[in-house]
C-alpha positions as a Markdown table, in Angstrom:
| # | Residue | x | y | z |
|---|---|---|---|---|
| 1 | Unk | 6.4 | -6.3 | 9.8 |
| 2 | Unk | 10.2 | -7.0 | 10.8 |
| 3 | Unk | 9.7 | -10.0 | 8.2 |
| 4 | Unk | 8.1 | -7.4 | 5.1 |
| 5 | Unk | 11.3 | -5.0 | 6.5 |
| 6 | Unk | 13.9 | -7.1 | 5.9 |
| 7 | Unk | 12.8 | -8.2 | 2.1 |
| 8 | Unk | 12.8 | -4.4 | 1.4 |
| 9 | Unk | 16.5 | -4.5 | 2.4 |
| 10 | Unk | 16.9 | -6.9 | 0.3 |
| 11 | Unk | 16.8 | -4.2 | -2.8 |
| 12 | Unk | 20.6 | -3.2 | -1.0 |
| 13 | Unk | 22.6 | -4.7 | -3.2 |
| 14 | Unk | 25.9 | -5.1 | -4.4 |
| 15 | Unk | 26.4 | -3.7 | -7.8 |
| 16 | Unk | 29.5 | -3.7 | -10.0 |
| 17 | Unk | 32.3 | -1.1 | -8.5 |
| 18 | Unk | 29.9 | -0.6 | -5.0 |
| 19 | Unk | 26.7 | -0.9 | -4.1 |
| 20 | Unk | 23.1 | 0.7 | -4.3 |
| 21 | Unk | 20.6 | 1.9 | -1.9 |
| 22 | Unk | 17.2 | 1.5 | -4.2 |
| 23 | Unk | 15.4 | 2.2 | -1.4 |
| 24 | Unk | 16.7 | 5.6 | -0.4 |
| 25 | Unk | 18.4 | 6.1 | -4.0 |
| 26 | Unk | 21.8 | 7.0 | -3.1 |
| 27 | Unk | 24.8 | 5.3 | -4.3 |
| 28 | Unk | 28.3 | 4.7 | -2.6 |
| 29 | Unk | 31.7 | 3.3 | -4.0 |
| 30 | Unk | 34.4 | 2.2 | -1.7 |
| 31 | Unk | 35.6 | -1.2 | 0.0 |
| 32 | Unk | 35.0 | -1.4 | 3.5 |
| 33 | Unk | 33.0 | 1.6 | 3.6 |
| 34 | Unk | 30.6 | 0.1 | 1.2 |
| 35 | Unk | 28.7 | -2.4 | 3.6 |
| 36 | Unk | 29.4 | -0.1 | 7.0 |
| 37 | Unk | 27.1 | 2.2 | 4.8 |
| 38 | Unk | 24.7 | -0.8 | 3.6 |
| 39 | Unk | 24.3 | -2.1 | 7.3 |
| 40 | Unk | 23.7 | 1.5 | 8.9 |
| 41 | Unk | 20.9 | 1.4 | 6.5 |
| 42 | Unk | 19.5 | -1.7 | 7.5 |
| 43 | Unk | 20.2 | -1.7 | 10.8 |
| 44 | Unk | 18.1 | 2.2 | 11.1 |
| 45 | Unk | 15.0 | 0.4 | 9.5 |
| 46 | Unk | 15.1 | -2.4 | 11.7 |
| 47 | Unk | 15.6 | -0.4 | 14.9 |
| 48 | Unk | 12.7 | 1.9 | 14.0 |
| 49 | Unk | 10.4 | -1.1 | 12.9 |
| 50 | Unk | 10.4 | -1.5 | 17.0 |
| 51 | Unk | 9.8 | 1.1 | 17.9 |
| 52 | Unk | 6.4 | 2.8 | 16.4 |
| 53 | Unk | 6.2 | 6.0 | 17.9 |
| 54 | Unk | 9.6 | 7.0 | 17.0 |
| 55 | Unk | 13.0 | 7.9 | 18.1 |
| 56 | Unk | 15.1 | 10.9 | 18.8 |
| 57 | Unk | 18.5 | 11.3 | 16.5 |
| 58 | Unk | 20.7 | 10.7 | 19.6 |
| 59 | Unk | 18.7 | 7.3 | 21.0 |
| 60 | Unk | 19.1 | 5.6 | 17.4 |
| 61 | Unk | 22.9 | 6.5 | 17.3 |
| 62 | Unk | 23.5 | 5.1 | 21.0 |
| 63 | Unk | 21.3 | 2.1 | 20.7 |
| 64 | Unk | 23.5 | 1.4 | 17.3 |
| 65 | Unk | 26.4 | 2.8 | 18.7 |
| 66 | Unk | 26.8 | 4.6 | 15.3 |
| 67 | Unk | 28.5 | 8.1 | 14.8 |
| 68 | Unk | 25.5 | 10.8 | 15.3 |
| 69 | Unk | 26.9 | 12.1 | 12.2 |
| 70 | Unk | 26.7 | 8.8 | 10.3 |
| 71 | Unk | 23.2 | 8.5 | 11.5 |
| 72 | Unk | 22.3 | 11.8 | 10.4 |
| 73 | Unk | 23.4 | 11.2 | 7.0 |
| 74 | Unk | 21.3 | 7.9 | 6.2 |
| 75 | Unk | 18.6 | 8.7 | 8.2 |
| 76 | Unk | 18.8 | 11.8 | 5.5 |
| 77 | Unk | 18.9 | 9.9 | 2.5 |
| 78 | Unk | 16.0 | 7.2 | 3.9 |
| 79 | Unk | 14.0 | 10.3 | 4.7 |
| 80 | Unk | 14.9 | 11.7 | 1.1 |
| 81 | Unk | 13.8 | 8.5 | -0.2 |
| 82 | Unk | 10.5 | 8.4 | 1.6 |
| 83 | Unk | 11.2 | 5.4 | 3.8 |
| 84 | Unk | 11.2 | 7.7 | 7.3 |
| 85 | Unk | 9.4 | 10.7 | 8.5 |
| 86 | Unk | 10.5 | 12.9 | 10.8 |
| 87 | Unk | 7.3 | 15.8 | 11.4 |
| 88 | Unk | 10.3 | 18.8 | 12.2 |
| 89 | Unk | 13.7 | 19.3 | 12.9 |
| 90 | Unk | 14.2 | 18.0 | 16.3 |
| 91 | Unk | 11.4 | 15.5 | 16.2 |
| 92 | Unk | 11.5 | 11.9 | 16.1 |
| 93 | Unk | 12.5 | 9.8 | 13.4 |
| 94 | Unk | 9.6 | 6.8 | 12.2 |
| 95 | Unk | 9.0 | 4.8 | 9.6 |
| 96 | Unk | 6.5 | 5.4 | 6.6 |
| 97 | Unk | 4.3 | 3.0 | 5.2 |
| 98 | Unk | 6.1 | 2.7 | 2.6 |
| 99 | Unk | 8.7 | -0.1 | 3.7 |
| 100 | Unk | 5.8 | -2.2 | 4.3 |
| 101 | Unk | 4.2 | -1.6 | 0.8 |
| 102 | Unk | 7.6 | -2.6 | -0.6 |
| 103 | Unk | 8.0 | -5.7 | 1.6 |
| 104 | Unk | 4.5 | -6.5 | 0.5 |
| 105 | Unk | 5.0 | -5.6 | -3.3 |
| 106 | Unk | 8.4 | -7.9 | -3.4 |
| 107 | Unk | 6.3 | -10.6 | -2.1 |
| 108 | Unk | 3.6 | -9.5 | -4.6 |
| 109 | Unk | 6.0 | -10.8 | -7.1 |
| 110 | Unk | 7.6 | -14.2 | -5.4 |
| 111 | Unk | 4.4 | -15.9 | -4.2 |
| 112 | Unk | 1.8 | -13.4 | -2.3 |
| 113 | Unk | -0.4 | -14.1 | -5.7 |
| 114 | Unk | -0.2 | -17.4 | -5.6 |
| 115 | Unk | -1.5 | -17.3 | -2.2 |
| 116 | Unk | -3.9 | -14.4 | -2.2 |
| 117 | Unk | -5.9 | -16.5 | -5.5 |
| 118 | Unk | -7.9 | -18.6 | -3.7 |
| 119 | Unk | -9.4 | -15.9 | -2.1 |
| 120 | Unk | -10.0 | -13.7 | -5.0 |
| 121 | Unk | -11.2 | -17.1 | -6.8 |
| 122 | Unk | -13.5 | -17.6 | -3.6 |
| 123 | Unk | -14.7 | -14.1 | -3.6 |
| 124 | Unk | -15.4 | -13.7 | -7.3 |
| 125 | Unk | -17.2 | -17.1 | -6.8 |
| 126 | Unk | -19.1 | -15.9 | -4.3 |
| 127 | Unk | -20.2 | -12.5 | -5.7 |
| 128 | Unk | -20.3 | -13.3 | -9.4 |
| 129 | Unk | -18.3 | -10.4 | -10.0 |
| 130 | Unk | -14.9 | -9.5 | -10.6 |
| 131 | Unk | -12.9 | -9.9 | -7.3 |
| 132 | Unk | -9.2 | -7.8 | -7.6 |
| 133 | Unk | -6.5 | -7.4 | -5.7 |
| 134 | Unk | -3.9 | -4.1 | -5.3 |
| 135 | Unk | -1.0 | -3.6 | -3.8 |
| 136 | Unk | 0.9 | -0.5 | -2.5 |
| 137 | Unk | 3.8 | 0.7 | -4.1 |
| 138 | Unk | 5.2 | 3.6 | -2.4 |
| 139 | Unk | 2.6 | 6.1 | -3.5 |
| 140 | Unk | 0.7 | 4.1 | -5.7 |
| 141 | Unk | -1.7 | 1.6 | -6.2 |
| 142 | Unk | -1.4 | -1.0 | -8.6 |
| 143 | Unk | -3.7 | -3.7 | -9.6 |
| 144 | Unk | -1.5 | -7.4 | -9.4 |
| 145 | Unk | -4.4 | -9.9 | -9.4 |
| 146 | Unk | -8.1 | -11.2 | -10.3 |
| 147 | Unk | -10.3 | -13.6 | -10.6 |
| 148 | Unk | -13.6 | -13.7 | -12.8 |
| 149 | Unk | -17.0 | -14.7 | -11.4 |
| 150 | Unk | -19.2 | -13.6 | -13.9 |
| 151 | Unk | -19.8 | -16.4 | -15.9 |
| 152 | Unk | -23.0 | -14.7 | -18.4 |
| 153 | Unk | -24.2 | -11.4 | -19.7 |
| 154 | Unk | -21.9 | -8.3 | -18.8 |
| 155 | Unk | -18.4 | -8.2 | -17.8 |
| 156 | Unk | -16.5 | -6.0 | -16.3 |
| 157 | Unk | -12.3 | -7.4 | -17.0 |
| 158 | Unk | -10.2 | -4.8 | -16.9 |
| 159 | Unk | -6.3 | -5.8 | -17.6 |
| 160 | Unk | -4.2 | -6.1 | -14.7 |
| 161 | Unk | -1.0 | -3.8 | -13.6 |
| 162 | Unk | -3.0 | -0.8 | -14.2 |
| 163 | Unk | -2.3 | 1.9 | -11.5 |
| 164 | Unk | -5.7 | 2.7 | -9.5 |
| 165 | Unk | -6.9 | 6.3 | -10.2 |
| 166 | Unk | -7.2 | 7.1 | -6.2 |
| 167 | Unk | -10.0 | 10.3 | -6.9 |
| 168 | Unk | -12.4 | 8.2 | -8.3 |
| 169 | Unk | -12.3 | 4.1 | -7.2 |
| 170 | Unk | -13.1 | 2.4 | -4.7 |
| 171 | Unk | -9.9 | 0.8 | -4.1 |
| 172 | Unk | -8.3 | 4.2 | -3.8 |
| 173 | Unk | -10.9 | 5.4 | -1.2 |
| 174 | Unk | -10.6 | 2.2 | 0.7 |
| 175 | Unk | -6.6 | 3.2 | 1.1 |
| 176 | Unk | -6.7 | 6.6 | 1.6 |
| 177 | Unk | -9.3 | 6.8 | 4.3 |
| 178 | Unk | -6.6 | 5.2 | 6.3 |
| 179 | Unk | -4.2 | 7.8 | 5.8 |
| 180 | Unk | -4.8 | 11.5 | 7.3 |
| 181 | Unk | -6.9 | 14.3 | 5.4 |
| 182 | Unk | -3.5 | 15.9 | 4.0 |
| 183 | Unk | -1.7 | 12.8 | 2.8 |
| 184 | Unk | -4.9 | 11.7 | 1.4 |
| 185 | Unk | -5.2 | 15.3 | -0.9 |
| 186 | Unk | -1.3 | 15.5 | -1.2 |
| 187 | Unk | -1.5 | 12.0 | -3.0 |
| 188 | Unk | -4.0 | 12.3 | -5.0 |
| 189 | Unk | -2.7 | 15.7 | -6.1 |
| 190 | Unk | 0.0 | 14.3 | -7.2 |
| 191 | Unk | -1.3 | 11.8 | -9.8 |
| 192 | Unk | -2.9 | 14.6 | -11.4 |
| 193 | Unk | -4.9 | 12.2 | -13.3 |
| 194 | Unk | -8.3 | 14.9 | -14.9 |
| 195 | Unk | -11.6 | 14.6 | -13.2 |
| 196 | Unk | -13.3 | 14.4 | -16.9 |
| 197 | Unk | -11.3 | 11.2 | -17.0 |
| 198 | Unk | -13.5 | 9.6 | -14.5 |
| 199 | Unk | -17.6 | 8.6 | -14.3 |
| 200 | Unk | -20.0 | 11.6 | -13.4 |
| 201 | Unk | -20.3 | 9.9 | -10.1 |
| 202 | Unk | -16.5 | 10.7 | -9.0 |
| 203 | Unk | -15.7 | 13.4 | -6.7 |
| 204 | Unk | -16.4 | 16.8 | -7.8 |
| 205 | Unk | -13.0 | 17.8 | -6.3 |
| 206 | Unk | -10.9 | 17.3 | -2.7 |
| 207 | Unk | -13.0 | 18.2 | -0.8 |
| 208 | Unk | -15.6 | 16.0 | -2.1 |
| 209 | Unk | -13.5 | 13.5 | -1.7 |
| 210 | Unk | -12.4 | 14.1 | 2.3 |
| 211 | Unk | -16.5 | 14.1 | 2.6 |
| 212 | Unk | -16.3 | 10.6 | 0.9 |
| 213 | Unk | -13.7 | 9.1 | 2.9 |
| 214 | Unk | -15.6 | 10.0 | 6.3 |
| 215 | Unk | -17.9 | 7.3 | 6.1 |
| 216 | Unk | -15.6 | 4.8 | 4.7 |
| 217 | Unk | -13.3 | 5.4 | 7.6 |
| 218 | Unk | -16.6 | 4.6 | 10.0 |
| 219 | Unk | -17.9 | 1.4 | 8.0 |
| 220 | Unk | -14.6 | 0.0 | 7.1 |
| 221 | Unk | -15.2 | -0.1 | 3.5 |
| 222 | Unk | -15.4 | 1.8 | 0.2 |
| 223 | Unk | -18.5 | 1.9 | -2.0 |
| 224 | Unk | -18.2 | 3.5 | -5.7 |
| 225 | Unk | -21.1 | 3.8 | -8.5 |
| 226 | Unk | -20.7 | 5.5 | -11.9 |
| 227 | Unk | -17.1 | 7.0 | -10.6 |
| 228 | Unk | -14.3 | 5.1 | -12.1 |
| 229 | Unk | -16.1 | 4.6 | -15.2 |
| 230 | Unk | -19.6 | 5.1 | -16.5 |
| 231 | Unk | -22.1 | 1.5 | -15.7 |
| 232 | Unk | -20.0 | 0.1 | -13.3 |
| 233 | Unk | -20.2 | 0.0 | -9.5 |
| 234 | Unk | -17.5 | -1.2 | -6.7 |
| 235 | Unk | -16.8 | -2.1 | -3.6 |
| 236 | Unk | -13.4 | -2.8 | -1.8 |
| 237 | Unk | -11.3 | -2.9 | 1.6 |
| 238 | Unk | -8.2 | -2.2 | 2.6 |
| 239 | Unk | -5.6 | -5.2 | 3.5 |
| 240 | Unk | -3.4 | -4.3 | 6.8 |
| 241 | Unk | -0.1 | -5.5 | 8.3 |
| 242 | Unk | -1.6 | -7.5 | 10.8 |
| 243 | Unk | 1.3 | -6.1 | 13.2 |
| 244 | Unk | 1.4 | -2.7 | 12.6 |
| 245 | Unk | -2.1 | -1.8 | 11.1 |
| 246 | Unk | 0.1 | -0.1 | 8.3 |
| 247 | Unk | -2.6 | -0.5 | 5.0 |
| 248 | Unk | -0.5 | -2.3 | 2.3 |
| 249 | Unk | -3.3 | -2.8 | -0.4 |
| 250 | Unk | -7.0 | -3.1 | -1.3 |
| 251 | Unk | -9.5 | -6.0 | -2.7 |
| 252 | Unk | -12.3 | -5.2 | -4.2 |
| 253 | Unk | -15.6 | -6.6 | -5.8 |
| 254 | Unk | -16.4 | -4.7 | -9.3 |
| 255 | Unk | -19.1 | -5.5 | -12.0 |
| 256 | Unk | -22.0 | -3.4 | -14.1 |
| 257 | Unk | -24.5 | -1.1 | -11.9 |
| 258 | Unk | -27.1 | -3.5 | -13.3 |
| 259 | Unk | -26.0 | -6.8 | -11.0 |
| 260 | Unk | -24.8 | -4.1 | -8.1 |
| 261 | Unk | -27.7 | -2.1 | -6.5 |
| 262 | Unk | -27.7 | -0.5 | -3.7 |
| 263 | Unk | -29.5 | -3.1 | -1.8 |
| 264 | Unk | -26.6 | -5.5 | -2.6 |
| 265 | Unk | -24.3 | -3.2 | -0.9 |
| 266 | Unk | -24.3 | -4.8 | 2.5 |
| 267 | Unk | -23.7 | -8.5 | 1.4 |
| 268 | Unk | -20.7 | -7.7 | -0.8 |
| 269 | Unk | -19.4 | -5.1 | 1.6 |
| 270 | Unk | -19.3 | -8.2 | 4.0 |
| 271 | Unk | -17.5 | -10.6 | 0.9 |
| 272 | Unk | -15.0 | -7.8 | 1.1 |
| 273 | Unk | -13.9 | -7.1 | 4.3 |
| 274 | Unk | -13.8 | -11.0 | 5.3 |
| 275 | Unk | -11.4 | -11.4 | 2.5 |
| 276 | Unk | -9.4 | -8.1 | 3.7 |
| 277 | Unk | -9.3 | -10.1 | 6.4 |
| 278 | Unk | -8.0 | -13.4 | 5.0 |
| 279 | Unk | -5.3 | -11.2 | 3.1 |
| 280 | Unk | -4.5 | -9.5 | 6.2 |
| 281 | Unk | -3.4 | -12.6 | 7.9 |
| 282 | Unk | -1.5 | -13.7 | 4.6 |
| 283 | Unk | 0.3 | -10.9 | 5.4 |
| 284 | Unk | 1.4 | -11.7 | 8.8 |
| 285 | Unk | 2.1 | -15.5 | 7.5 |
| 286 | Unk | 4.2 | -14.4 | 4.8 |
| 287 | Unk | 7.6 | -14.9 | 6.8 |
| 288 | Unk | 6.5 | -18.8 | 5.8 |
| 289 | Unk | 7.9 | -18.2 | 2.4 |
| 290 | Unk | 11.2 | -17.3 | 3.9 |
């Protein structure tokens, strides 16, 4: 995780005249200042990547031996920007999942697909069916990668870079039953993507969905059929920091309701999670392509 936190840092940059805080989306000006503010940042994220369960205010400005003040003030615009949570005034600062997602979506674009396509390419091949790969990207989902193992009749090819409508696949269920009931409804709120836009077999409405998540949360997998679109079935995983157990994607199996019945469940529901797995540890290895 320290490895996935220090590429997200890397979006602190200098930019003409100062620098810019992408992460928290703040900007500074000033000469000396400039990085004081820059490595306070940094410094914050990589203090609370230690430490899980959280710190007090007070604990992360002595163990930087920063200003309380100073800390207040980035810990302000990383909690404005979503990168730490903090459940009330007074309580402990953490970290969200999101600085893992990032991490995890930089590397998404300098080499994680190169490495994550032999497993899709293994998965698809062993399915016959369209293997894909999401990441997370702060509140999002986004499809980065595929592989085809249909090689006759039907197929099911949707384009890539497509963000995943959470209500209704099985990608999105495989992610949000690892997040609590209120983040999971607050989330998909938020994309407030129609329920006619999905399959008849999509969740009738939240709390159809919180009694579809229960079971994926038990089984370790999400199973879709006639939801994301009419004739087509799916079934995915979530992919975890290996460190952490923060969920930083999904990779799925999808293809026509004719090749997936529900007897077939159980053998691509295993093809799944063994390459959530394999991701998983990608994950971890990542720091290789330092």
């Amino acid at each position: 995780m320290m490895f996935l936190i220090r590429r997200a840092a890397s979006v602190l940059r200098w930019t003409a005249g100062g620098w810019s805080c992408m992460a928290a989306g703040i900007q500074r000006s000033g000469g000396r200042g400039m990085a004081s503010i820059r490595d306070r940042a940094v410094s914050i994220l990589e203090l609370l990547a230690g430490h899980p369960q959280g710190l007090a205010l007070s604990a992360i400005a002595d163990q930087l031996d920063m200003p309380r003040a100073a800390a207040h003030r980035v810990l302000g615009d990383l909690k404005d920007g979503g990168y730490v949570r903090q459940a009330g005034a007074g309580e402990y600062y953490r970290l969200t999942a999101k600085i893992v997602s990032l991490g995890f979506a930089y590397l998404a674009h300098n080499g994680v697909v190169e490495m994550a396509q032999p497993v899709l390419d293994r998965l698809a091949g062993d399915s016959g069916e369209l293997a894909r790969l999401a990441v997370l990207n702060g509140e999002e989902l986004r499809w980065i990668a595929k592989a085809q193992g249909a090689t006759s009749g039907l197929r099911y090819d949707p384009d890539n870079g497509a963000v995943v409508g959470l209500m209704a696949a099985a990608n999105g269920h495989a992610w949000l039953a690892c997040l609590d009931d209120d983040s999971a409804i607050r989330i998909v709120a938020r994309q407030q993507i129609p329920r006619e836009s999905f399959g008849p077999g999509a969740p009738a409405d939240l709390a159809a969905l919180l009694e579809t998540l229960a079971p994926v949360r038990r089984q370790g997998y999400a199973s879709v059929r006639d939801s994301y679109e009419l004739g087509t079935a799916s079934v995915a995983a979530a992919i975890r920091d290996p460190r952490s157990g923060a969920p930083v994607g999904t990779v799925s199996i999808a293809g026509p309701t004719s090749r997936m019945p529900d007897e077939r469940l159980g053998e691509l529901a295993r093809l799944v999670i063994n390459a959530a797995q394999e991701l998983s540890a990608l994950v971890g290895a990542a720091k290789l392509m330092a």
